[in-house]
Structure formats: C-alpha cells, structure tokens
N, C-alpha and C positions, 0 to 999 in steps of 0.2 A: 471547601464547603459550598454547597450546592444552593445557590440565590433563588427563592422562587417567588413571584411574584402571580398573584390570584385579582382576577375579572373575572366580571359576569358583560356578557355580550346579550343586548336583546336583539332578534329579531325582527322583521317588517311582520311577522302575527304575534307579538309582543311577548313571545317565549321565550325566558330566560334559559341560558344555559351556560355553566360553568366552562371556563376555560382556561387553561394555566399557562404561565409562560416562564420554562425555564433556563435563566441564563449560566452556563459554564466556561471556564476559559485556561488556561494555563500560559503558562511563559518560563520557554526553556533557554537558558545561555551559556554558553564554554566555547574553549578552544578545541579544533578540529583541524586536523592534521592528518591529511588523505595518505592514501600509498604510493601518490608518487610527489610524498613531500609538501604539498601546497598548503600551507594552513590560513584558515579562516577562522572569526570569533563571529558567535550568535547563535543560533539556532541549531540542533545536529539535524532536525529534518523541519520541512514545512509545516507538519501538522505538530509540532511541538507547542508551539508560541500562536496560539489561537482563539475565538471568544467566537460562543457558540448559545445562536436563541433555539429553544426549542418548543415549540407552540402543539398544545392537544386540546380541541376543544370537543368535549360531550355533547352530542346530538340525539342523546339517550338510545333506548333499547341495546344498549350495549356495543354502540358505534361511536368513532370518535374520529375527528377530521385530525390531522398530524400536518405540523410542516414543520422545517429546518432552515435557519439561513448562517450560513458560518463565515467568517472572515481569518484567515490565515496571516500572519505578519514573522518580518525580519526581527528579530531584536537586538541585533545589532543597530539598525537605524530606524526602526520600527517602519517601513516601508511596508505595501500590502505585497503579502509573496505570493509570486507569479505574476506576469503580465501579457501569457499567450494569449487575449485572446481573437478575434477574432478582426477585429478591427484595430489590432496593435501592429507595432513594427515587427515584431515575432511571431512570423502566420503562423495558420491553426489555432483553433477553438479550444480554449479552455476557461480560465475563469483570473480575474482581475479581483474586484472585490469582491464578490459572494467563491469563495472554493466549496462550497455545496450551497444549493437551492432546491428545496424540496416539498414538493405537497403531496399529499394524499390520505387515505382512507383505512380505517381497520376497525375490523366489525371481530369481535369475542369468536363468534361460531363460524364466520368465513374467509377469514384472513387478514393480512394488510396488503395493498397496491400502493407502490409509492411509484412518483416521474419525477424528471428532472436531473439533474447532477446531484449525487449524494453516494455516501460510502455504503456500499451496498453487501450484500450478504456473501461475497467472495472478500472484499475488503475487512470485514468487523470479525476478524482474525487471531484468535487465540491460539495458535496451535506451534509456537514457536517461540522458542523464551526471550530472545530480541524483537517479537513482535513484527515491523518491517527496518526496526534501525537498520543506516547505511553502515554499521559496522558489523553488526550480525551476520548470522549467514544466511537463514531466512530464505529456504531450498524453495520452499512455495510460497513467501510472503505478499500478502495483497497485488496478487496477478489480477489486474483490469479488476480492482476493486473499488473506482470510482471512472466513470464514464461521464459525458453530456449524452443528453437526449436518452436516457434511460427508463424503463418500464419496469418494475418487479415485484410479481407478488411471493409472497410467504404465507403457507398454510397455516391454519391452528397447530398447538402444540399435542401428537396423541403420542401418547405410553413414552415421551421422553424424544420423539421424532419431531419434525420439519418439514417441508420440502419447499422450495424456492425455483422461480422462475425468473432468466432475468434477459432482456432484450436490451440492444443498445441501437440509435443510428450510426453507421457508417462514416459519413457525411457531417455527422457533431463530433468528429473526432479523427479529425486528419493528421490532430500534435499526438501523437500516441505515442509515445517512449518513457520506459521504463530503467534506465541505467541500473539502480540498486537490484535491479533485479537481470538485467542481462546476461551475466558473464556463467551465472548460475540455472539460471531456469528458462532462459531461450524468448524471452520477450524483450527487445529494445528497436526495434525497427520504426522507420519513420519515411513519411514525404511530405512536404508541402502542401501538397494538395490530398485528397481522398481517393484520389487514381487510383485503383487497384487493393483498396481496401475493403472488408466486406461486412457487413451487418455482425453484429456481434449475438452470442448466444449463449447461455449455460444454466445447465440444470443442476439444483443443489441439494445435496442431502444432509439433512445433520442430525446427530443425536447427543443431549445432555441427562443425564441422569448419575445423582450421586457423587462420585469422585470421576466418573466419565465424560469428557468432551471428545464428540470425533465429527469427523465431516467428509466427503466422499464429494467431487465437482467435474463435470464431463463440460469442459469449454471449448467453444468454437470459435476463435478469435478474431480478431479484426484484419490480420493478414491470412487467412487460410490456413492456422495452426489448429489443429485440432489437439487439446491436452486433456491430461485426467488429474489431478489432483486429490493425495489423501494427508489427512490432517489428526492427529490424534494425542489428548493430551489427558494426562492420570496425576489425580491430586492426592496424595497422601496423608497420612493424618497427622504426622508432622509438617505438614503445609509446603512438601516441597512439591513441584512439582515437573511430573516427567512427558518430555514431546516427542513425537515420531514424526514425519514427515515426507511425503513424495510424489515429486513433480514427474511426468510423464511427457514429452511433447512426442506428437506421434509424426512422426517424415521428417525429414528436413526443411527449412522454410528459411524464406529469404526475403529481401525488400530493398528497393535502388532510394538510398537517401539521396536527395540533391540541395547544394547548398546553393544559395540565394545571393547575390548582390554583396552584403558585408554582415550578414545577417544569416548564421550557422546554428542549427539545433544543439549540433555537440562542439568541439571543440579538438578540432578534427588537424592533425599536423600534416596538415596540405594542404596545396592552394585551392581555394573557394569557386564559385561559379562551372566547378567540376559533378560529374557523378560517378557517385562512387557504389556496386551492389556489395552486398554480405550475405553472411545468413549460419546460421546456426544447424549444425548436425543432430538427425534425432537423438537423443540421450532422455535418462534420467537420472536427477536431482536427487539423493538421500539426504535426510538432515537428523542428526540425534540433538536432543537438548536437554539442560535442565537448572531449573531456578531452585533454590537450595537456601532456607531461612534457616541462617548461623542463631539469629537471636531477634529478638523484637526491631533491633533498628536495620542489623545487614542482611543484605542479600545476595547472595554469590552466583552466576551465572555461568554458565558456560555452554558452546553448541560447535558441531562439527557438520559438514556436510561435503560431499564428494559425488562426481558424475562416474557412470558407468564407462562412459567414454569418450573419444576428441570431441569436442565441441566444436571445432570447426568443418566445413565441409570437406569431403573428399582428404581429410585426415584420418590416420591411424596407429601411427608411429606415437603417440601419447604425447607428443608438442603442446597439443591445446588444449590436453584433460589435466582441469583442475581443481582444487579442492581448496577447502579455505575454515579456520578454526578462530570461533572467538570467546575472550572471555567478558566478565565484563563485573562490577561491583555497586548496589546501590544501597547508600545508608541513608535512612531516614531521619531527617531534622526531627519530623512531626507528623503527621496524618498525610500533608497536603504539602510538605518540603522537600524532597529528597537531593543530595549530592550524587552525581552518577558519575561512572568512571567504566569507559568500554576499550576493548582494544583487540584487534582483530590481525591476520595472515593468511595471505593468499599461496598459493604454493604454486610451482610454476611458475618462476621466474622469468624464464627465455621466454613464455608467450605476451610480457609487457610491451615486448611492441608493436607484436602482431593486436593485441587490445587494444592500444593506443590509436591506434591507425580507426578501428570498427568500432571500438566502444567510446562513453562519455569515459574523460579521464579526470570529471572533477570531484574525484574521492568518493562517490557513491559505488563504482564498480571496481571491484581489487583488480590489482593490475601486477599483480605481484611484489611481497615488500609487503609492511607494517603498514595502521592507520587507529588511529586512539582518536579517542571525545574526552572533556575532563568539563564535566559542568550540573549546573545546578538548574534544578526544577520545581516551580509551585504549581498547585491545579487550584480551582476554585470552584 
C-alpha cells in the first residue's frame, strides 16, 4: 500500500501550493542459483529490495515540478547496492546511495522534461513477461534504461500515442554494462574510462489503448550500436497476458574491456591488468511471452527467445547462436505479498566458455545449463 504523505509549501510571494510526497518500497528475498552453479541468497536483482520518495508539487495552471530520489539495497545484508561510483574503488560513475535522482517539469498541454539519473522511458518496460529478471529471457529488456547525466522529454498523450526524447552524456557513464542483457541482445561492453564512448540517443514511440501496449525505439548507444527495438503486449479479458518482442542491433560492434589493478568489472577467468577486445555480431533478438492467471492467487509465466544468428563475430557455423527458455510461478499471499518461483535454460552449451571468457558469469547472463530464483516479495 502506497504511503502518502501531503504539505503545503509557501513561497517567498506567500503562495501556497500543494505538494505531495510519495513514499514506495519493496523488499525481495530467495535463493539464486546461476548457470554456472553459484548460488547466492538475497535479492534476484537490484531494483527488487528498494524505497522510493516521490515528490510533485503544483505550481498551478496545470504544471507541476516532479522529483525522484531512490535507494536500492542488498537484503541479504541490507547494504546499499552498488558502489561504482565515481569516487569508489570500482571506477566509472554510477550511483552509491541515490540509484535514481531526478528533477523536473511537466506541464498537462506540453509535456514532461526530466534530468538526472532516473529509469527512463526505454527502461519503464512492460513488454515482456519477466520484465528484466536475470532469469527471464527479456530479448529487449530495459536496454540503457537508466543512464547518469540524462535529459528526456515525453510528449502529451494524443489518440492513445507518446513520443519521447532522450539524451544521455557519454562522460556520466564510463561503467556501462549490462550482463542480463548481453548474451541476448548485444549490450555488455565496457572501459574504465569513457574513451571511445559516445553520447547516447533515442527516439521513442509508444502507444496504449485498451487491451493494447506497444512501443517502437530507434537507439544510438554509447559504443556506436545503432538498435531498433519493438515491444508489444495484448491483454485479454481473462487477464492473461500475451508479449512479442524484437531487438535489432544493426553491424557488428565491439569494445576493449581493460582490467585494472585487482579491481575487474566482470569476473573474467584470466589474468588481470590485461586487455582483452569482444564484440557481438549483428543479430536479432525474438522473444515470445506470456503471463497466464490460473486463479486469483497464481500466476503462470512462461517466455522463449532465440537470435537469428552467431553472436559472435566472424562466426557462422551456429557455435554462438543461442536461445534461452524460461518458466517462472508467482502466487500471491495478498495484494502486496507474493511467493515467486522462476527458472530458466540456455541452450548452447559448448558456447559456456567462450561466454565465460567475454561475458559476466555471475548468473545474470546464461552461459549454458539451468539457473532458478525461489523467493519471496512484499511492495508497499
């Protein structure tokens, strides 16, 4: 249940104006058990176990100042999760305790602007029935859907459309990797520095009406990826609901990871203070999905996704094309309780250790071989 708490703010010309501040949070915990065996208890992803203000305050005529300040935590030891950032032992910028900070503006007849770090209109992602779980398959799940140093507006809503603008710096975002999403949809590249990275871009379309969600995303990413993205999700009137999905990276694209001192982005089975380049072959990403209400408390999931071809570069022989199926269960305690039960298979086996070597291997990215979550969730 949603806490809200109401002020009134005056002004230095003694103008009252209403402002609401709403707090939200949840807190997720179970055992996680990657694909290549590792198990960990606490949280299945970062944004699980989180507590969230959300501040709008009326400036009348139909305008209202918005901000966001969130805090992300371990529950396992209630640490705050993540610690890239900028001034920590794990270079590259990212966020220690605020994982979003956000101000801005939104006027009824001319839009919203928001800046800062915040999950922005490629990230608040409905089009895929795991959402971004690391167990899911999630073909185009929340690609560069929270950035630093972020710009983006969103239009009014007409006849059931959107459209979204969204800029990022370069430069506020040197830690850029993405593992849950690497092995599938061609974003996991990183450096130390912002050498060779390049201003980020992408234009958004979306349309809601009815039983209709879909969304249409032409990105320009921080290594020189150019992608397209389609999103599409149909609600029925028995309340199941059915996802389409597809990721496009357009060329091949690549990025020289360098490991640092004793201090590694991923967790790379080789010796450190080396440099190592990768890079992913153009492909596309399909994902079918669908969330399926048995009854008032269960929920039945399931989603498949598979590339058109290697994923690796200068491959063809189908070594490094892979596909990955997941199912997943969640029964409801109560409104605000659920028990979740996911568990997912990567196919392509012989490519785990060519993965191993280029990707994260800490159960976010299949690597061929099983990996389940069994844990429990409240929201507030």
């Amino acid at each position: 249940m949603k806490k809200t708490l109401v002020a009134l703010a005056t002004l230095a010309t003694v103008s009252a104006y209403a402002q609401t501040v709403a707090i939200t949070g949840g807190v997720n915990f179970g055992v996680f058990r990657s694909e290549t065996s590792a198990q960990t208890f606490g949280s299945l992803k970062g944004d699980r176990t989180y507590l969230s203000f959300d501040v709008t305050e009326d400036i009348g005529g139909g305008t209202n100042v918005i901000s966001r300040g969130q805090m992300r935590f371990n529950s396992s030891n209630g640490a705050t999760w993540g610690s890239n950032t900028a001034n920590s032992t794990e270079l590259g910028k990212g966020a220690t305790l605020m994982e979003q900070a956000m101000i801005g503006i939104s006027d009824k007849n001319l839009g919203t602007i928001r800046f800062g770090r915040f999950t922005n209109d490629l990230g608040t992602y409905d089009y895929s029935t795991f959402e971004d779980s690391p167990i899911g398959t999630n073909a185009s799940g929340a690609i560069y859907g929270r950035l630093s140093g972020q710009i983006q507006y969103t239009s009014p809503t007409v006849a059931g459309f959107t459209v979204s603008a969204l800029t990022a710096d370069a430069q506020a975002n040197a830690w850029m990797a993405s593992a849950s999403n690497g092995l599938l949809t061609g974003i996991n590249y990183s450096t130390y520095s912002a050498t060779g990275f390049n201003n980020f871009g992408a234009a958004i379309i979306k349309y809601e009406n009815g039983p209709w969600l879909a969304q249409i995303a032409s990105i320009g990413g921080l290594v020189g990826d150019k992608n397209t993205r389609i999103g599409i999700r149909y609600t029925a009137g028995n309340g199941a609901k059915y996802y389409f999905s597809s990721f496009k990276q357009g060329g091949n694209i690549g990025q020289v990871l360098t490991t640092m001192g004793t201090t590694a982005l991923y967790s790379m089975p080789v010796a450190r203070n080396s440099t190592y380049s990768f890079g992913l072959q153009e492909h596309t990403s399909t994902e079918l999905g669908l969330a399926y209400p048995v009854s008032g408390q269960i929920t039945l999931r399931g989603a498949y996704v598979t590339n058109n071809n290697d994923l690796e570069v200068g491959k063809s022989d189908g070594t490094t094309k892979a596909s990955k199926v997941a199912v997943g269960l969640d029964y409801a305690l109560s409104k605000r309780s659920t028990i979740i039960l996911q568990g997912s298979k990567v196919s392509n086996s012989s490519y785990a250790a060519s993965l191993a070597s280029i990707y994260s291997v800490s159960g976010t990215a299949g690597t061929g071989g099983s990996a389940y979550f069994v844990g429990l969730q409240s929201t507030f």
